[in-house]
C-alpha positions in Angstrom: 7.6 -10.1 -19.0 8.8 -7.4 -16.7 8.0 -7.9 -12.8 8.8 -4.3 -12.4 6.9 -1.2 -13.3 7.5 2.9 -12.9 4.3 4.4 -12.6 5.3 7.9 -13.6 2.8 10.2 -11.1 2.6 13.7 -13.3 0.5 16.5 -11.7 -0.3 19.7 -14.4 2.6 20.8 -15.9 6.3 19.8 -14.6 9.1 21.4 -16.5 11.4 18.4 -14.9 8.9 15.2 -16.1 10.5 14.2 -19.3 13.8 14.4 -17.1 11.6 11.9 -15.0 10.6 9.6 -18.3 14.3 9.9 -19.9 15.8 8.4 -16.0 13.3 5.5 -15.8 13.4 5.0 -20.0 17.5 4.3 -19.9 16.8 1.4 -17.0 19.3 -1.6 -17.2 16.9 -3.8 -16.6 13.6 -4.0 -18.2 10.6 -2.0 -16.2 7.2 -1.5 -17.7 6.5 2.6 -17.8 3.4 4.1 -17.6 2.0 8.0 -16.8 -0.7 8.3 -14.2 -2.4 11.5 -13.4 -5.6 13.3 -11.4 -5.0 16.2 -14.1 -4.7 15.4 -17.2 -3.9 18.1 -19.7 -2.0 18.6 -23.1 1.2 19.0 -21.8 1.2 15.5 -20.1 -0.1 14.1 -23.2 2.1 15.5 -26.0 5.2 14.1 -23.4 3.5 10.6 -22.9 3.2 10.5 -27.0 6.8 11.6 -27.8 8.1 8.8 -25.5 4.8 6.6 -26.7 3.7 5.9 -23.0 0.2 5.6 -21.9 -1.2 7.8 -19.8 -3.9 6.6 -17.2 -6.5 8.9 -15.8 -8.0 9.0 -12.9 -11.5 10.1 -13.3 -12.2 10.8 -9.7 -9.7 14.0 -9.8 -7.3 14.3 -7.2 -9.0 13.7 -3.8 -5.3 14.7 -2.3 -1.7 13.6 -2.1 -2.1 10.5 -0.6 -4.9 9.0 -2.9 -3.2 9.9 -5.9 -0.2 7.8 -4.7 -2.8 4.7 -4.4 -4.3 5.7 -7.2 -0.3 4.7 -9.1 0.4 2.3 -7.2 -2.8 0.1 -8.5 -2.2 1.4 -11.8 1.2 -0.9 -11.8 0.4 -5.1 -13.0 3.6 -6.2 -12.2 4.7 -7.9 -8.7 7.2 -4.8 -8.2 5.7 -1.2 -8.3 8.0 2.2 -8.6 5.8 5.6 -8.3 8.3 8.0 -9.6 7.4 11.3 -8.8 7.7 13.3 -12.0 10.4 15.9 -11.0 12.9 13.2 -9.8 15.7 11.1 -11.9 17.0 7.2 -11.2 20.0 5.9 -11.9 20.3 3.7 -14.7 21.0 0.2 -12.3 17.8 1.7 -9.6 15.3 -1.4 -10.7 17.9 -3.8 -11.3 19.0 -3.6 -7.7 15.5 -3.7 -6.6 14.7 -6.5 -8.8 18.1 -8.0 -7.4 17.1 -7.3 -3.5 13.2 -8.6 -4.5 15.0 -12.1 -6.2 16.6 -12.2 -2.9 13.9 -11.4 -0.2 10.5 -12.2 -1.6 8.7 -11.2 1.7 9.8 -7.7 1.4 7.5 -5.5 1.7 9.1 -2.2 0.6 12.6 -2.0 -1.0 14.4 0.7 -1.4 18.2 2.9 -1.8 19.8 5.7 -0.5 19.0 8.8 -2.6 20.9 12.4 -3.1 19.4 15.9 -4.0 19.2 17.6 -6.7 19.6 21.3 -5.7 20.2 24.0 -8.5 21.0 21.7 -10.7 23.6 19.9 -8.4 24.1 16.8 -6.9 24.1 16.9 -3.0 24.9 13.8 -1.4 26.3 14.7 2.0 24.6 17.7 3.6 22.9 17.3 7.4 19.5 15.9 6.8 21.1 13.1 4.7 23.3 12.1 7.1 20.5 12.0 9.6 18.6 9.8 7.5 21.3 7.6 6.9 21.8 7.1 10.5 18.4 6.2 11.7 18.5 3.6 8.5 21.7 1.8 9.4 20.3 -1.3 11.6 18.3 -2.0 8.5 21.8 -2.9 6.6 21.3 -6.0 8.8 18.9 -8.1 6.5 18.8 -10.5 9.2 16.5 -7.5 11.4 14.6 -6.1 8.2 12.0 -7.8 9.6 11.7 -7.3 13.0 9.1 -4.9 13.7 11.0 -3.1 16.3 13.9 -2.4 13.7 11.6 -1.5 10.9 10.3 1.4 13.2 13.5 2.6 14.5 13.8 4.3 11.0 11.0 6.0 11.7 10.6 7.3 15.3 12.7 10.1 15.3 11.2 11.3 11.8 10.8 10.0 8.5 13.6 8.4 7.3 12.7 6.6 4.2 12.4 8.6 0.5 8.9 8.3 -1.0 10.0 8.1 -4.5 13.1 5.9 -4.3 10.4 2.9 -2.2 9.7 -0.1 -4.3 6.6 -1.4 -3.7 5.9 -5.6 -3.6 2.1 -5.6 -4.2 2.0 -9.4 -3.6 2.5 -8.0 0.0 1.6 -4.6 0.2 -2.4 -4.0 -1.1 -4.0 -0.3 -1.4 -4.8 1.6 0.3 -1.6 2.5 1.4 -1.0 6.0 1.7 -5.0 7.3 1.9 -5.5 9.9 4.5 -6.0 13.5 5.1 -2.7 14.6 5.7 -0.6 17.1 3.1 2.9 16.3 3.9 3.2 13.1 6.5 1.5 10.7 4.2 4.6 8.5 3.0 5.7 8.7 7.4 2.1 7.5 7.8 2.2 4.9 5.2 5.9 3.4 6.3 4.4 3.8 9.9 1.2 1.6 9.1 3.5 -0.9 7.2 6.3 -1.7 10.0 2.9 -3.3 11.9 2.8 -5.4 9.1 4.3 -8.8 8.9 7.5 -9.0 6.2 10.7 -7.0 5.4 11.8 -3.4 4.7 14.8 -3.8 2.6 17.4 -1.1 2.6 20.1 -1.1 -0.5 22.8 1.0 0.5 23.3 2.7 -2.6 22.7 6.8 -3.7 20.4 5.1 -6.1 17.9 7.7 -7.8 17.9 11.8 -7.2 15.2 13.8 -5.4 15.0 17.5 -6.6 14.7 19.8 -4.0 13.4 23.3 -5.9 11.0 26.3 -5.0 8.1 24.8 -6.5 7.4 21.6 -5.4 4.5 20.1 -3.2 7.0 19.7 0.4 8.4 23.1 -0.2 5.2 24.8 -0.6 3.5 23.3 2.5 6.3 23.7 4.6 5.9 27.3 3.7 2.8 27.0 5.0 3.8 25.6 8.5 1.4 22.7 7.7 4.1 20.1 8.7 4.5 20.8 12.2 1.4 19.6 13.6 1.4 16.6 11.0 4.7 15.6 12.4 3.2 15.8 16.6 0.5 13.1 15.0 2.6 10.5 13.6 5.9 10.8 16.9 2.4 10.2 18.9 2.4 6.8 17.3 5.8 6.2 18.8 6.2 8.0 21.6 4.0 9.9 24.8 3.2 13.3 24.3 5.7 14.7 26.1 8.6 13.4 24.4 6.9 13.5 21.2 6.4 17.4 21.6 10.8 17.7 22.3 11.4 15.2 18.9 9.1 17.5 16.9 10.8 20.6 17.9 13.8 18.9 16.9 12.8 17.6 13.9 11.0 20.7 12.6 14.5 22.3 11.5 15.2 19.5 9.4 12.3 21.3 7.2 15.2 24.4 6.8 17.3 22.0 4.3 15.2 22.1 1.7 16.1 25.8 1.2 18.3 25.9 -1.6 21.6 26.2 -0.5 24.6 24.6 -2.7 26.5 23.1 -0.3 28.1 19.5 -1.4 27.2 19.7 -4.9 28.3 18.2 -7.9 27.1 18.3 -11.2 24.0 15.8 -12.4 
């Protein structure tokens, strides 16, 4: 029996999803698959049936970003839980190194690798808001301080270091809701925010692991467009820091939202 699942989270019609399903299908290690979705339609159907996957609906409708991500994540039966967001790929060895790290530290509460973008069509690995990422996540190479609170929250008080869909869930520690709140674009900083209170590890596998697709149409793009991140981003530094300082960080963070313009610097080939 599987202890890990990918919880495929499709929203109307993605022309990247069965890129998604192909990614999680050609696994190494044996994941349970399944489609979840607040708008079900015939596209995500006729997909789901060519790959015979079962698509779960949820009859509420989408009451926003973050409750359809807790909506997945209890979709998932198995102690390990993957929400793959359907425009992104992972690497054929992504859930056996997070079944390997799980086997390893059972009182982890999220796991999860180092990802690259996917940027007209290219692989980016290296560009500046990588690198920034990787920095703020290096004292959690140290699996001796995953657990230390103060550790865990380093990766996140200078901005939101941690890839929503390359976490790994361990719902024998983690319980929904996770992510539920009003916020559009903040809710995975929120959720890893709320979670570093909690007792138990954050583990960090320092591996380019699975591939996020940066492209005109998706849900961050859009609401950066729409200048709704800014203030989102004051709310959650307040949790770390006092206003002042929060208010410099933000300013400084807020041109990490310029990198997902589509540039094709340090690309290679998917």
């Amino acid at each position: 029996m599987p202890i890990h699942t990918f919880v495929i989270l499709a929203y109307k019609e993605s022309a990247y999803l069965e890129d998604c399903i192909k990614s999680v299908l050609d696994q190494s290690a044996e994941s349970e698959v399944l489609i979840a979705t607040s708008t079900p339609n015939a596209f995500i159907n006729e997909t789901a049936k060519k790959y015979d996957l079962r698509v779960i609906v949820n009859e509420k409708g989408s009451l926003g970003i973050g409750y359809d991500f807790d909506f997945a994540i209890g979709c998932g039966k198995t102690p390990l839980v993957t929400i793959a967001h359907q425009d992104d790929v992972y690497d054929r060895t992504y859930a056996e190194e997070m079944i390997k790290a799980y086997g390893k530290y059972g009182n982890a509460l999220i796991i999860f690798p180092d990802y690259y973008e996917i940027r007209n069509g290219f692989k980016t690995y290296g560009n500046k808001n990588l690198r920034i990422k990787k920095t703020l996540l290096f004292p959690l190479r140290f699996k001796c301080w995953s657990g230390r609170k103060f550790i865990k929250r380093s990766a996140l008080r200078f901005g939101d270091a941690i890839c929503c869909p390359a976490v790994t869930f361990n719902t024998l520690k983690v319980s929904v809701p996770v992510f539920e709140s009003d916020l559009k674009c903040d809710i995975d900083w929120l959720a890893w925010e709320r979670l570093s209170r909690e007792k138990g590890r954050f583990i960090y596998v320092h591996k380019p692991l699975m591939g996020h697709r940066i492209h005109s149409g998706s849900t961050t793009t859009d609401i950066i467009n729409d200048n709704a991140r800014t203030a989102e981003d004051y709310i959650i530094l307040r949790k770390f820091w006092p206003k002042p300082i929060a208010r410099i960080i933000q300013k400084l963070y807020s041109s990490s939202e310029h990198s997902n313009d589509l540039d094709k610097k340090n690309k290679k080939r998917p």
